[in-house]
PAFISE-998306 format. One record per atom (N, C-alpha, C): x, y, z; residue in three letters. Coordinates in steps of 0.1 Angstrom, whole numbers, plus 5000, padded with zeros to 4 digits. Each point is the difference from the previous one (the first is absolute). Example, Ala and Ser with C-alpha at 12.3 -4.5 7.8 and 13.67 -1.06 7.14 Angstrom:
2
513249435078ALA499150125000ALA500950125000ALA499650114993SER500950115000SER499250115008SER
This chain:
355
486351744928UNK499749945012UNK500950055011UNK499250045013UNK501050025006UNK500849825010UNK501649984999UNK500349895007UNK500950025004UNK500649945013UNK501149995009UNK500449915003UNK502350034993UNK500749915006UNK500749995013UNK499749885010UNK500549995010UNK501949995000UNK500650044997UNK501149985000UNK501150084992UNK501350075005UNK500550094986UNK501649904996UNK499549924995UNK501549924998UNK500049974987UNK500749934989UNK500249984990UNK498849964994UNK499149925003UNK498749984994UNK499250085000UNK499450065015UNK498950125003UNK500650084990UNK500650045003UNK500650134993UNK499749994984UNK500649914992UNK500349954990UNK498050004992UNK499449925008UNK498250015001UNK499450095003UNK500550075006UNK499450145004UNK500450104987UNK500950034996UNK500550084991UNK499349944985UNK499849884997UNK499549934988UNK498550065000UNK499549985015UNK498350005000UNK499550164994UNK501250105007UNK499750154996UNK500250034987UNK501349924997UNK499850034984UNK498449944992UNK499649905005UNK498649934990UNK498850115005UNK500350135011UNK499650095002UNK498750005014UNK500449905010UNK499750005012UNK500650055008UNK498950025015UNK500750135009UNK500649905008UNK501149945003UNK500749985011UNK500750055011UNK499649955011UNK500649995012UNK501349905007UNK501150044999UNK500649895002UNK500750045016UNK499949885008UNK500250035011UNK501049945009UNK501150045003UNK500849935001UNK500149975014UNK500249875007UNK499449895012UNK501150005012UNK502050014997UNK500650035009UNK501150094997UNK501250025009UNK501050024994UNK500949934999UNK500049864996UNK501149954999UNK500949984989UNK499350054988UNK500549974986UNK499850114988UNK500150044992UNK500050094989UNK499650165003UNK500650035012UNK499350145007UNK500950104990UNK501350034994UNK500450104989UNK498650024992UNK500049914993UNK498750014989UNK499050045004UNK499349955010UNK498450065007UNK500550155005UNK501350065005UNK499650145000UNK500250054993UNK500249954984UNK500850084987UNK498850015000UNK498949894997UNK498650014997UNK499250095008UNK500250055008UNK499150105014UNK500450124992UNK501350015005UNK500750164991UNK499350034984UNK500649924993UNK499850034984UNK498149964996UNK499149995009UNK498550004998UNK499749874996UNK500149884998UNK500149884995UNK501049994988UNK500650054997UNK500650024987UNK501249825002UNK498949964988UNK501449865000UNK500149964984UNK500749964998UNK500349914982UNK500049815002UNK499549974992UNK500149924997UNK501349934989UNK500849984999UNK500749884986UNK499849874995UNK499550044990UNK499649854994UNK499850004981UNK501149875003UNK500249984978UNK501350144998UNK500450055008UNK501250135000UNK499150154993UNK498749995008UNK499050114996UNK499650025016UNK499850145003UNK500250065012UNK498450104998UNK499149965013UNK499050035001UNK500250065011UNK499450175004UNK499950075015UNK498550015000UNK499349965012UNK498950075008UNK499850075014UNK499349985006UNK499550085015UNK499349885005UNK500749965011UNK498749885007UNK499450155011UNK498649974997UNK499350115005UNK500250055014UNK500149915005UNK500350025020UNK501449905007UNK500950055002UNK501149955009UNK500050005012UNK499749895007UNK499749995021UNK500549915007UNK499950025013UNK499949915004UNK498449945011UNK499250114998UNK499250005005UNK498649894999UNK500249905009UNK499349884992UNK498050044999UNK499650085010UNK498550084998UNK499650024986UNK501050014990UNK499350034987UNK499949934991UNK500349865008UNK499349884995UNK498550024996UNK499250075010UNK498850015001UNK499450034985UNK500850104991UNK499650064990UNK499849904989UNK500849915001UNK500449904982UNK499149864997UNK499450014992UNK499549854997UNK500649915001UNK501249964995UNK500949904999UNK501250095012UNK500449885008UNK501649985009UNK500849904994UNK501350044991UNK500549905000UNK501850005013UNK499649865001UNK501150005012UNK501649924993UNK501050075002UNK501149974990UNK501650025011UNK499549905011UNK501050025009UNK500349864997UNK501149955014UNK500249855000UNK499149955008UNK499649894998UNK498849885000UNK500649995018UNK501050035003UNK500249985023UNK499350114998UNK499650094999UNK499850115005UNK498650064998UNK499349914995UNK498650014996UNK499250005016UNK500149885006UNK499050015012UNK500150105010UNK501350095001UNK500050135005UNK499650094996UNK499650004986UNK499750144990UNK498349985003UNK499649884996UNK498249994999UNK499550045016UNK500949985013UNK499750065009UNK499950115002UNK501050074987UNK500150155005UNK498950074990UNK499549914990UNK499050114992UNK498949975002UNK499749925008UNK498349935002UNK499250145002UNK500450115006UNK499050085005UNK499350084987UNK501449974992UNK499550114988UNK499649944987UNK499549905001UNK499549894988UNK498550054997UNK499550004991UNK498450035000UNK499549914992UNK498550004999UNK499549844991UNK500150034987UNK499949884995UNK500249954988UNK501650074990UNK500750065008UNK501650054998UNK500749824995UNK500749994992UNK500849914995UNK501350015005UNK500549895012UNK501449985006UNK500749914994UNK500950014992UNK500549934990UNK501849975004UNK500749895004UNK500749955002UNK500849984985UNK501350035004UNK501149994983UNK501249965006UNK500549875001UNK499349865004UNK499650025014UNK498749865000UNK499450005011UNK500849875008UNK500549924999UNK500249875009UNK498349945007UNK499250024995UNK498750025009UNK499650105011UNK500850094996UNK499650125016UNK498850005002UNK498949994987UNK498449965005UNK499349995015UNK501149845000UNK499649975015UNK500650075011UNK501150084997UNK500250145013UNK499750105004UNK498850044984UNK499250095002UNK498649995005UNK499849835001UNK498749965004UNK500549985015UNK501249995002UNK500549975018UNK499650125007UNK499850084994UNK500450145003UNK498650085001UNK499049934992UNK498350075001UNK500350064989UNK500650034993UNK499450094987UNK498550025001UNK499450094993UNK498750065003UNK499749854985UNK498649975005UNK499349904991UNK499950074987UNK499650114999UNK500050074984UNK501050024990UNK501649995008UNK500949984989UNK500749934990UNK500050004987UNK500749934992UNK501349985001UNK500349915001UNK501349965000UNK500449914987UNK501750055002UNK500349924986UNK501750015000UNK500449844994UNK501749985000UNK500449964989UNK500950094993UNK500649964987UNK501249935003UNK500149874985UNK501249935004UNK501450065002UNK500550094992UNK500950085000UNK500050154997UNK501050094998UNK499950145000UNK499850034985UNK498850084996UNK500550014983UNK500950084998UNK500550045002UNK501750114993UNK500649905009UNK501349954994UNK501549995004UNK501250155000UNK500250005012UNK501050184998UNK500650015010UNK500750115001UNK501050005011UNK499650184995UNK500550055017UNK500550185003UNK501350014994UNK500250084990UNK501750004995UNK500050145006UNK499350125002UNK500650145010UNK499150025004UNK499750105011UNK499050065001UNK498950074991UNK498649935001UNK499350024989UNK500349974985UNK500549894999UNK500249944986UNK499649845005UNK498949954993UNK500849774998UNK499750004989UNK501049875003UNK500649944984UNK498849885001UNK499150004990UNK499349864996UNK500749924993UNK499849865000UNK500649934996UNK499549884991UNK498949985007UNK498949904996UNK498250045002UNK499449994994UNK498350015002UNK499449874998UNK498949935011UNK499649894996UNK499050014989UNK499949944988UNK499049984990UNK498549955008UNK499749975012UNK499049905003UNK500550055023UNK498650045003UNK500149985016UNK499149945000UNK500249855007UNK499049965008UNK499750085012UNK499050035008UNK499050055010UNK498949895005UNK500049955013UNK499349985010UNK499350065006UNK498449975003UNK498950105005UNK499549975009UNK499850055016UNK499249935010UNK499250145004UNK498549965004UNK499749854997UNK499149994983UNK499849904996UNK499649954987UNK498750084996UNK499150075008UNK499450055000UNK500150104996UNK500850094997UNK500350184999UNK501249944989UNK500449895000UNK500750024982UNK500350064988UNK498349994997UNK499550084989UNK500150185002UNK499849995011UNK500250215002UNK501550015001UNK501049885007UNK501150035002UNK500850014987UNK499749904987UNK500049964988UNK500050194992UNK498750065002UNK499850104989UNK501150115008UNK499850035012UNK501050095006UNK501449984996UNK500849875001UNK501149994997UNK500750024988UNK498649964990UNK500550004986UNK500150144996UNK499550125007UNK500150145000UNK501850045000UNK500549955008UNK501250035002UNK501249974986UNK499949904992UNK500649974989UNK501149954998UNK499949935007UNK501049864999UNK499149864993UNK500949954999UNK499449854988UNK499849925019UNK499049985002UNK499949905011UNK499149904994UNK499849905005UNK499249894999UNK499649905015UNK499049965003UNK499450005014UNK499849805002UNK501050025009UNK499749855006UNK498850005008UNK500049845007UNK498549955002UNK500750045018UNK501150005006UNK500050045015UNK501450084999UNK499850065017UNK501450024999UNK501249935006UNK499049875004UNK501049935006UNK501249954985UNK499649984987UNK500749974988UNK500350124998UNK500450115001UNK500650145001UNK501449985009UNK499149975018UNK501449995007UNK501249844997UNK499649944993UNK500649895000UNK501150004986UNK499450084990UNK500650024988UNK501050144999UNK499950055009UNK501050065007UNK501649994991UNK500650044993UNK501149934993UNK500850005006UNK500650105013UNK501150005009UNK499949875007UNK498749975000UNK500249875013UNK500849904990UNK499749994989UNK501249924996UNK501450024994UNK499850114991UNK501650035001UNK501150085007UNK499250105006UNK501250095010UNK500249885006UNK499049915008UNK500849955014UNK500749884994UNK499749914989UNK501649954996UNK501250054992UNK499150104994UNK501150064993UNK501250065011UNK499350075010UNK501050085007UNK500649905011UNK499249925005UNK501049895007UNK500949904993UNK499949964987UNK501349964993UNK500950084995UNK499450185001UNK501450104999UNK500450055010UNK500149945013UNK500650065010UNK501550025003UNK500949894992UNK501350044997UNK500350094991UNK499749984988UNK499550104990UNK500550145005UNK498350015007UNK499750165009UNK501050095005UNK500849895009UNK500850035007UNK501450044997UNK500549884987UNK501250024993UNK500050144991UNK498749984993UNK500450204993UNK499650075004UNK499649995014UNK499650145006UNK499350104995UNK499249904997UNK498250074995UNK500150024988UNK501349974992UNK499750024983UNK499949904995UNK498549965000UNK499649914995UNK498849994996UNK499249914989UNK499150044993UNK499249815000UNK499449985014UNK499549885003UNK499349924991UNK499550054990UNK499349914982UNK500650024998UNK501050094992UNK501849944993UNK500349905007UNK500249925010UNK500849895005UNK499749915005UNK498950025009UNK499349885006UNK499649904996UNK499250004989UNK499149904997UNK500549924990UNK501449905004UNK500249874991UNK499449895002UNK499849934992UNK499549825003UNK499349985012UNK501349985006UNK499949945015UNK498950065007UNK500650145002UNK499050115009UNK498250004993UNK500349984988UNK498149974994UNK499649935002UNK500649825007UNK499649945002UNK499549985016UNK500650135008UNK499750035014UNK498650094997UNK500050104990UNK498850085000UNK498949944996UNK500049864990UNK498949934996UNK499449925012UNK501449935003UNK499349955019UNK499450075001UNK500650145008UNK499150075009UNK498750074992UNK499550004989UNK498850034991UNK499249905004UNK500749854995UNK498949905005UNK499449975015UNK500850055008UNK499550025012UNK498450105000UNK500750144994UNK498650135001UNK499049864992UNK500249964986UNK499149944993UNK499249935010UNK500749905003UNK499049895013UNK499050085010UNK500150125004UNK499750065010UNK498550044991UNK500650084987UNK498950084994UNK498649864993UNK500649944997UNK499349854999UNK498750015014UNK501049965009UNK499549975009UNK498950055008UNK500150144994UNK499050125007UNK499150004992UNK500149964982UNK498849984994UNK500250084984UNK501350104997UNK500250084995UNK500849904988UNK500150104988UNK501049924991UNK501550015003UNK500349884997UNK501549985003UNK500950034989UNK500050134996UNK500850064998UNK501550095001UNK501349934992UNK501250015002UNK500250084995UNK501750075010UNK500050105001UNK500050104988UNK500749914992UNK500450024990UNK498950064987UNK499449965002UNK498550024994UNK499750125007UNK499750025013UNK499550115006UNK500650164993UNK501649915000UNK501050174994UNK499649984985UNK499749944990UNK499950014990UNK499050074998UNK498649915004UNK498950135000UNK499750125010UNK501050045007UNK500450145001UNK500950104990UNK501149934998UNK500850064992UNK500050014986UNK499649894993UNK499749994989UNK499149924994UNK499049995003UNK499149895000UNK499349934981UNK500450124994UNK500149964982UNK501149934998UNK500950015006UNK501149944992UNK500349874997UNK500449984984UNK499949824999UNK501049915007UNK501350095004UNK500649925010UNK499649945012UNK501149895005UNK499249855010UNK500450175014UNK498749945010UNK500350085011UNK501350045006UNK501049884999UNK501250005009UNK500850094988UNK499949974990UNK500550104991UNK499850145001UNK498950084999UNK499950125009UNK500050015012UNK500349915009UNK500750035018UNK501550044993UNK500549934992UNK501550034997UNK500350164991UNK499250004993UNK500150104994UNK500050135010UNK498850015011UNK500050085007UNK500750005007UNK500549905006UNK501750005011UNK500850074994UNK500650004985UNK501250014993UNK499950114995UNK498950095000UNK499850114997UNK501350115001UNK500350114996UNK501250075006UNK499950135007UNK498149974998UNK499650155014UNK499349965007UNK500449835006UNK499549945014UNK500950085010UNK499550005011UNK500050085012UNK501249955007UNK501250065004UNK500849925004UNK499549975013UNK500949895007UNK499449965016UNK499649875003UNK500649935007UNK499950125015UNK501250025003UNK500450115008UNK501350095002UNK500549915015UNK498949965011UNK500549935007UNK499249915006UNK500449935008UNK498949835004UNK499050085007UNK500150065011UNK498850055008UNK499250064994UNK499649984988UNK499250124991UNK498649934997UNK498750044995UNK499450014998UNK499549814995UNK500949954989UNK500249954991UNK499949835013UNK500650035009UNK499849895011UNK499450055012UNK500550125004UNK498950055012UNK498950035000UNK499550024990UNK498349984995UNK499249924994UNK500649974990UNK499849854995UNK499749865003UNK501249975013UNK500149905008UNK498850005012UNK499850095007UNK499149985009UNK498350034997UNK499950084988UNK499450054996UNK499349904987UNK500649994993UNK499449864990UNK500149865008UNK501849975000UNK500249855001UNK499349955015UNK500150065011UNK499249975011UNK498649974998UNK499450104995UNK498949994996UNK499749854993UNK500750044988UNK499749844992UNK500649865009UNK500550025010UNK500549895006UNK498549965013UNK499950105005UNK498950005012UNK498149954992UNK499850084989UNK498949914989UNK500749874998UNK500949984998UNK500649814996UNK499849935014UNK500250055009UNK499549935010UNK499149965008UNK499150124997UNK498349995004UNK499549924989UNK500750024986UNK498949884988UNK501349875004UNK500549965005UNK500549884999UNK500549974991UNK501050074991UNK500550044988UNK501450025003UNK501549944995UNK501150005006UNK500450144992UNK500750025001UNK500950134998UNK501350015008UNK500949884996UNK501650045001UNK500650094994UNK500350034986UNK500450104997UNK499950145006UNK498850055001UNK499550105011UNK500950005017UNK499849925001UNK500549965016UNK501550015002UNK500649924986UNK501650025000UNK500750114999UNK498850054991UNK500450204999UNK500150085010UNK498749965007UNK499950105009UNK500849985010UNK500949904999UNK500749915012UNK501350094996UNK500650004987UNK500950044998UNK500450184998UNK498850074998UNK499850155007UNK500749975012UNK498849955013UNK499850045008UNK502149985008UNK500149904990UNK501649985007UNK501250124995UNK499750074992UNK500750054989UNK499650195009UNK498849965002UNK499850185006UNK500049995016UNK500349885005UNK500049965017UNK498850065004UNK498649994993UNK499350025011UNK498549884989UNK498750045011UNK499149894998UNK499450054990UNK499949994988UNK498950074992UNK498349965002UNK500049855007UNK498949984997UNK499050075012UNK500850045009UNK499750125010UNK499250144997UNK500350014989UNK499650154984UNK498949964998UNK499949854998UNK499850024984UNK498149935005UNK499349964985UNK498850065001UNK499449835003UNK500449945011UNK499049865002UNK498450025001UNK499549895000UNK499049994998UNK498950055015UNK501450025013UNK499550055011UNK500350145002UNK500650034987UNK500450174999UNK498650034994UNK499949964988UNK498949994991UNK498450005006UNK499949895010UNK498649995006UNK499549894989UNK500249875007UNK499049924990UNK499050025000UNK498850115006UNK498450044998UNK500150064992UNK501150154993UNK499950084984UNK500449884992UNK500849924998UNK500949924989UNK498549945000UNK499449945008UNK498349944996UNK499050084993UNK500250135004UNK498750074996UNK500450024985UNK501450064997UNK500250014988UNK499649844992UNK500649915003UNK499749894992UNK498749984995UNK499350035012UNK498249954995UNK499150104997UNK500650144995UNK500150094993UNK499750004988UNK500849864992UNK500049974988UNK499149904995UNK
């Protein structure tokens, strides 16, 4: 298949290199300069040449095309987009021209970008689609090398609209990953796992962060008692929401199990733990302003706060968070982040009655 990743950072990359090995032509395209530029010209120079690490067995391929040229979007069946979730409603403006029908725009995570590609006109013929999380866990260890760390057993996938499913269904399963297909993507963007644990996890490590000076390893230490019983709050908040919209209310906890290991006879919270404690979890975050709250917080918790308040559904925990970012980084996150007037309550409608 020919497919294209939007982005050359630890994941793109990481997906892009996996896809050529299962022996598709990729195009991976990388979106700015602000981050992993060593590596994308090791990759320009040396012809795609990148390795993969994983289990301490070292795989090289060729991702077929290294660019930055977004026009050759036009060529690939599948786009997958593998940037951060702020940075989506700038990107879908910049590739609208080169989208063609029935092409698969696939979001890895979506937060619901759905509705900012329907803000936006996307052409009526394309498929869209938002996975709850990234399948590889990895990091860039040099130029043209990542370290994998984790593979999810299980991707759920969201399909709009409901209609082209079934074609988005046989296309995706070409690619070869273990997916499995939810009924929207609004239960894609909601199950989101960052929205619940980066943003408590990394706002109850903000001393943490700070005192070791980024050597720190946020599932090594975060998550005692206390702080689970802030992440279960804030789950039962997403729960109420996803209730409310009509979806199963399913915790988080459940969500990561049947991603991560969805046979296993251990209780869900048991494998959340196992995967936290792991000893080739990813260390991070290195510092507060990072990803883990600056994306997260305006980007999920806003979100889930601005739905809690159009369904008349409270969400303190959400609200306290985002209260305590926005004091901690001195500026407004909810200013970012994705309300329901960023959103467009006419897409968040169309998607719903979609279903």
């Amino acid at each position: 298949m020919n497919i294209a990743v939007l982005g050359a950072g630890n994941g793109g990359c990481a997906v892009a290199a996996d896809m050529s090995l299962k022996g598709h032509n990729v195009t991976l395209i990388k979106t700015s300069n602000s981050m992993h530029n060593k590596n994308f010209e090791y990759l320009k120079k040396n012809n795609g040449k990148i390795s993969l690490i994983e289990d301490n067995i070292t795989k090289t391929t060729f991702i077929k095309t290294i660019t930055t040229d977004l026009s050759l979007l036009s060529g690939s069946e599948v786009i997958i987009v593998y940037i951060q979730s702020s940075y989506h409603e700038q990107l879908i403006q910049k590739i609208i021209p080169y989208l063609r029908p029935e092409q698969i725009l696939l979001f890895n995570p979506g937060y619901l970008s759905t509705a900012l590609a329907l803000k936006h006109n996307v052409r009526q013929d394309l498929i869209i689609a938002e996975a709850e999380s990234s399948f590889i866990d990895c990091r860039i260890i040099n130029p043209g090398t990542v370290k994998v760390s984790f593979r999810n057993k299980n991707n759920p996938i969201g399909i709009f609209p409901r209609n082209k499913k079934q074609k988005a269904i046989e296309t995706l399963d070409k690619i070869g990953y273990p997916f499995s297909y939810l009924s929207s993507v609004v239960e894609a963007g909601l199950h989101n796992p960052n929205l619940i644990v980066h943003t408590v996890g990394a706002i109850m490590s903000i001393p943490r962060i700070e005192k070791t000076n980024g050597n720190y390893v946020m599932y090594h230490e975060v998550f005692t008692p206390s702080v689970w019983n802030i992440l279960e709050k804030l789950d039962e908040e997403k729960i109420n929401i996803l209730k409310k919209l009509g979806f199963e209310p399913l915790a988080y906890v459940d969500a990561c199990k049947a991603r991560n290991s969805p046979n296993d006879a251990r209780s869900a919270k048991e494998v959340f733990m196992w995967y936290a404690l792991r000893p080739t979890a990813v260390p991070g975050p290195t510092e507060v302003d990072s990803r883990y709250i600056s994306e997260d917080v305006p980007q999920g918790l806003v979100m889930l706060e601005s739905l809690g308040l159009h369904l008349n559904i409270k969400t303190p925990v959400a609200t306290a968070l985002i209260e305590i970012a926005n004091a901690a980084l001195g500026r407004n996150l909810r200013k970012e982040g994705r309300t329901i007037e960023a959103l467009g309550a006419n897409n968040i409608s169309r998607i719903l009655e979609d279903n």
